[in-house]
N, C-alpha and C positions, 0 to 999 in steps of 0.2 A: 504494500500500500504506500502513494506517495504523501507526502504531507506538504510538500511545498517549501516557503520561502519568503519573510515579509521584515520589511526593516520600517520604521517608524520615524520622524519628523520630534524636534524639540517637544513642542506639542502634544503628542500622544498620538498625531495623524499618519495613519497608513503610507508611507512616500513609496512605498516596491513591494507589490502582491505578485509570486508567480499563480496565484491561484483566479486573480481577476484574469489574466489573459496570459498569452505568451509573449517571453521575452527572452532576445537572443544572446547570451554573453558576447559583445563583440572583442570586448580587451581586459586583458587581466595584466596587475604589474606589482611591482612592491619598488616603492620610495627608498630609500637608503636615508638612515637617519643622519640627522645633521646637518641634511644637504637638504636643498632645493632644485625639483628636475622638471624638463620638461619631455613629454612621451609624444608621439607623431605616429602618423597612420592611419588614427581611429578613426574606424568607419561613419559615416555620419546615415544617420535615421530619423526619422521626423518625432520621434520621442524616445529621449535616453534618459537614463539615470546613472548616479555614480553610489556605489557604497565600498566604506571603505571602513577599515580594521584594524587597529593598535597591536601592533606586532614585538614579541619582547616583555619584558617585564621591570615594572619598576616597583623598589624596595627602599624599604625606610622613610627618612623626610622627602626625599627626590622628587624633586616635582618633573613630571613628564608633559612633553606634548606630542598631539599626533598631527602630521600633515595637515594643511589647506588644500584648497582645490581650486583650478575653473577649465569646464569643459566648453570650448569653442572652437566649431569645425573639425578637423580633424587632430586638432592637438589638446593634450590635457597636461595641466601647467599646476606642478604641487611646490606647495612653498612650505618650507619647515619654520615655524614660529620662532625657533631659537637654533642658536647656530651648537647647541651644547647639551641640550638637553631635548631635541626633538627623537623620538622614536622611531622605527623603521613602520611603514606604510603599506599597507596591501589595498591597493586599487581594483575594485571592477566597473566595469562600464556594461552598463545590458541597455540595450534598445530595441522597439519597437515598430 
């Protein structure tokens, strides 16, 4: 039996149902922490979404960040909030 796949908005709003309709993974990545990257190629569809994942672990006082984003045309552009304490990144892109 499958169950699906749903990530959620600040809010509490539904932002990615695989169970509302289908959607394709078009690009999958992982950020390098520390860094700020930009990725190219992605396919472009007339409705995408981006979710993304805190990779790694932090422990004790440490304060962590996880990547930004902006998805525009074919490129998606992540920027690390601190050049020290940002954490590695795992990107997907799914579109419709």
């Amino acid at each position: 039996m499958a169950y699906g796949y749903k990530t959620f908005n600040s809010n509490g709003s539904v932002l990615f149902s695989s169970a509302d309709s289908t959607w394709t993974l078009l690009f999958s990545t992982t950020a390098s922490a520390n860094t700020s990257q930009t990725f190219t190629g992605i396919p472009v569809m007339t409705t995408r979404t981006v979710t993304r994942v805190m990779l790694g672990e932090i422990t004790g006082s440490v304060e962590g960040y996880i990547h930004t984003f902006s998805l525009s045309g074919s490129n998606l552009v992540t920027t690390a909030p601190s050049s020290t304490e940002t954490v590695a990144t795992f990107f997907a892109v799914y579109g419709k």
